[in-house]
C-alpha positions in Angstrom: 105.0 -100.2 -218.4 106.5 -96.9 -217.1 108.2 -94.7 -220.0 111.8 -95.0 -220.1 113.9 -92.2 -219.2 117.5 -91.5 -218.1 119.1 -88.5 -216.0 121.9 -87.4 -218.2 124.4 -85.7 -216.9 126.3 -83.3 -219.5 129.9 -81.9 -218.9 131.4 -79.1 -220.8 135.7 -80.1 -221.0 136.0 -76.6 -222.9 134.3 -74.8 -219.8 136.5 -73.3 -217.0 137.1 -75.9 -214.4 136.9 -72.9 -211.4 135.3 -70.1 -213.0 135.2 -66.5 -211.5 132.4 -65.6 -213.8 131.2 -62.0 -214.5 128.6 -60.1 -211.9 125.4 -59.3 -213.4 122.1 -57.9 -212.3 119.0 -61.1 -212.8 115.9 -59.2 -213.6 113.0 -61.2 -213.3 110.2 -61.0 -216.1 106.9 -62.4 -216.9 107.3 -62.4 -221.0 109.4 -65.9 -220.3 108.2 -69.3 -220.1 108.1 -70.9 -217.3 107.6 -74.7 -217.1 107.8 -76.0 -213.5 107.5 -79.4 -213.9 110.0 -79.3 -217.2 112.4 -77.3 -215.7 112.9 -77.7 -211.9 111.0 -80.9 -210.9 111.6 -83.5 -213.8 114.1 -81.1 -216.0 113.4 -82.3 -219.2 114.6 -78.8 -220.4 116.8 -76.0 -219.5 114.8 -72.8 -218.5 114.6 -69.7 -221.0 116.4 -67.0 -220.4 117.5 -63.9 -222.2 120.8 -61.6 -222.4 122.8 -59.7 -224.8 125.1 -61.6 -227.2 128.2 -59.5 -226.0 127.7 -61.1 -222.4 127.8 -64.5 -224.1 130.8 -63.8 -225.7 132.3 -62.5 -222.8 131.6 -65.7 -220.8 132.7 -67.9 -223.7 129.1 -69.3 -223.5 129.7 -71.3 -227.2 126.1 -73.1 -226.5 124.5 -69.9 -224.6 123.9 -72.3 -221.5 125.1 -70.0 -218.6 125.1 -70.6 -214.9 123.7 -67.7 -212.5 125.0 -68.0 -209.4 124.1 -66.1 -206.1 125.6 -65.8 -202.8 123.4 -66.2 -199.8 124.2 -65.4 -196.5 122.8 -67.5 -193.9 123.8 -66.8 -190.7 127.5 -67.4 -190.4 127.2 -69.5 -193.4 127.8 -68.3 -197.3 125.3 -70.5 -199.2 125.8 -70.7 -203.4 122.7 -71.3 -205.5 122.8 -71.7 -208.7 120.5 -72.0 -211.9 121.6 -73.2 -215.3 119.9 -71.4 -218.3 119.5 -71.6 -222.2 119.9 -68.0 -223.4 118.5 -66.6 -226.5 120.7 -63.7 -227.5 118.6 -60.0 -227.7 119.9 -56.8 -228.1 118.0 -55.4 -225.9 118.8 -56.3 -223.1 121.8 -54.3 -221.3 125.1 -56.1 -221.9 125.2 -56.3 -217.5 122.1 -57.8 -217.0 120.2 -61.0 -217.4 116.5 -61.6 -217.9 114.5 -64.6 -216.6 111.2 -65.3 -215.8 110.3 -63.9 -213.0 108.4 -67.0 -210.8 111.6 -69.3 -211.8 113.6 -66.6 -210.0 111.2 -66.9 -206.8 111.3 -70.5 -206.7 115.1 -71.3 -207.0 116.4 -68.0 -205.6 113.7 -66.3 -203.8 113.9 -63.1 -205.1 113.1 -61.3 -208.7 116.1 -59.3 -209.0 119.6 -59.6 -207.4 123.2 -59.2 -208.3 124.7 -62.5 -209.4 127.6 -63.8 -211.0 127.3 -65.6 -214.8 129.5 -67.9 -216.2 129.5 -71.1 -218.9 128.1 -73.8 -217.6 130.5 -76.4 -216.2 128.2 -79.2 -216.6 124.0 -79.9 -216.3 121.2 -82.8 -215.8 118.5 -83.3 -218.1 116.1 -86.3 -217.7 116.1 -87.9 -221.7 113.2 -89.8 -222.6 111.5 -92.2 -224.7 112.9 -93.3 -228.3 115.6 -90.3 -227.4 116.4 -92.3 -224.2 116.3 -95.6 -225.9 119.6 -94.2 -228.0 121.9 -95.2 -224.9 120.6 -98.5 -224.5 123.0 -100.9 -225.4 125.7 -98.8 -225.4 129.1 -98.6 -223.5 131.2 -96.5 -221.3 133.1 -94.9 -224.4 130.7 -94.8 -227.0 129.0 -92.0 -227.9 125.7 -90.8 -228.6 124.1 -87.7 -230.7 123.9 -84.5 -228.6 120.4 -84.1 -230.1 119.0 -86.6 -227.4 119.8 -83.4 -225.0 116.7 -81.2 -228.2 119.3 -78.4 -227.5 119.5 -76.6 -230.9 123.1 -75.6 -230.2 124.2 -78.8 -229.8 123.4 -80.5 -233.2 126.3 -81.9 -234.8 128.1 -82.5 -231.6 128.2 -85.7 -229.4 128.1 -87.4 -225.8 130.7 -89.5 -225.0 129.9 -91.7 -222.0 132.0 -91.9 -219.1 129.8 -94.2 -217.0 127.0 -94.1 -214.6 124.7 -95.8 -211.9 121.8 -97.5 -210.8 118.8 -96.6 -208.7 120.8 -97.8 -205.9 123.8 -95.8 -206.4 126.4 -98.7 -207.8 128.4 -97.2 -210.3 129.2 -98.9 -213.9 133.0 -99.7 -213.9 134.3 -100.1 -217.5 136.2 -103.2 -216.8 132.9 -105.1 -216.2 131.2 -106.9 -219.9 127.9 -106.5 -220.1 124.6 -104.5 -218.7 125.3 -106.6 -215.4 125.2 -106.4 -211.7 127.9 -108.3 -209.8 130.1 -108.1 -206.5 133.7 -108.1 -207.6 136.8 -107.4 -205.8 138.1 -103.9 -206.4 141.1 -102.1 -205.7 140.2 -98.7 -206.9 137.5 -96.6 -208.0 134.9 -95.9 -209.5 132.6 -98.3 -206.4 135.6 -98.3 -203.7 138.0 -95.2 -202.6 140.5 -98.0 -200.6 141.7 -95.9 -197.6 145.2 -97.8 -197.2 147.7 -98.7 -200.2 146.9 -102.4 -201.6 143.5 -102.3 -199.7 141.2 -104.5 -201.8 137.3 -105.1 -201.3 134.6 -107.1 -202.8 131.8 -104.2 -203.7 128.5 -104.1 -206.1 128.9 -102.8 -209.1 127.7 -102.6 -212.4 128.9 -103.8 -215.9 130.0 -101.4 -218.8 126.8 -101.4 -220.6 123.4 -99.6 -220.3 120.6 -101.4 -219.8 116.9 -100.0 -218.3 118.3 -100.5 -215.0 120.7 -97.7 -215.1 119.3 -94.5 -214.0 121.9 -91.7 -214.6 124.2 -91.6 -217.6 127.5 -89.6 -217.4 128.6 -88.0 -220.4 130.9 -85.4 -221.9 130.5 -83.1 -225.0 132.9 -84.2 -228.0 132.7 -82.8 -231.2 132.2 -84.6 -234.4 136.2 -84.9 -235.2 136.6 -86.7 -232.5 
């Protein structure tokens, strides 16, 4: 029986919707782990990195998961890639720069050193599995879930509030649906149909408001505790 796991998708309502973020130079080093298959092909975790505690509060980085972002130019095309990190805080390191290991620098930006802008993450996908996946199942759009499913030590105490999600095939949970079902109903609205005229109505596939093992990728938000 394969292992159970779920992408979960993590959004951050205190981050900046449109951040401008702060430039930075990424130095690439060798004294960080590197996991490849943990961090870029399955992302169980967030990647390592290191900065200085003032640049995390300068960013508002309240978890220290920061987003590096470079500009490439290709051609007459501007292309954005970004990297979403777990920083440990360290002195050390200049308050304008950003250290992270070196190879995960080559693979995802091609380069082990650049300018780049940094900025608290907006929102991130881990894949949760095992008994931590087995938390969601059962549970509704609504309910919420321990933030320790995500094992980032920042996040204890908080929760994830889920807001839906979707099956392998791509059919979206809609709240309105009892049940860890699959079903063609008639829709008027999203999530499963955008109608393109007013009153436009259309039977779609869609899924109930419960997750079961066939959902693959949980949408969430951060909450705290008090809420």
């Amino acid at each position: 029986m394969a292992k159970l796991e779920f992408k979960v998708v993590v959004n951050d309502p205190e981050a900046e919707p449109k951040p401008r973020g702060k430039q930075v130079k990424v130095v690439g080093k060798e004294d960080l782990p590197f996991d490849k298959e943990a961090e870029l092909d399955r992302r169980v975790r967030l990647p390592v990195a290191r900065a200085n505690p003032r640049l995390l509060e300068a960013v508002k980085a309240a978890y220290r998961i920061i987003t590096i972002r470079r500009k490439v130019k290709e051609g007459d095309q501007v292309k954005k890639l970004t990297l979403h990190v777990f920083v440990e805080p360290d002195e050390s390191v200049p308050e304008n720069e950003v250290w992270v290991n070196k190879d995960l620098l080559s693979s995802v930006f091609n380069a082990e050193e650049f300018e780049a802008d940094v900025f608290r993450t907006k929102a991130f996908q881990l894949t949760v599995e095992g008994d931590n996946a087995r938390k969601f199942l059962g549970k509704k759009i609504k309910d919420k879930v321990p933030a320790a499913v995500l094992q980032i030590e920042t996040m204890k105490g908080l929760w994830l509030e889920i807001r839906g999600g979707s099956d392998e095939s791509g059919f979206p949970m809609r709240p309105d649906i009892p049940g860890p079902v699959k079903k063609r109903a008639l829709l008027s609205g999203p999530p499963g149909f955008h109608p393109r005229e007013k009153g436009e109505r259309r039977r779609k596939t869609v899924r109930g408001n419960t997750i079961s093992e066939d959902i693959v990728q949980i949408n969430t938000k951060l909450v705290k505790l008090s809420q």
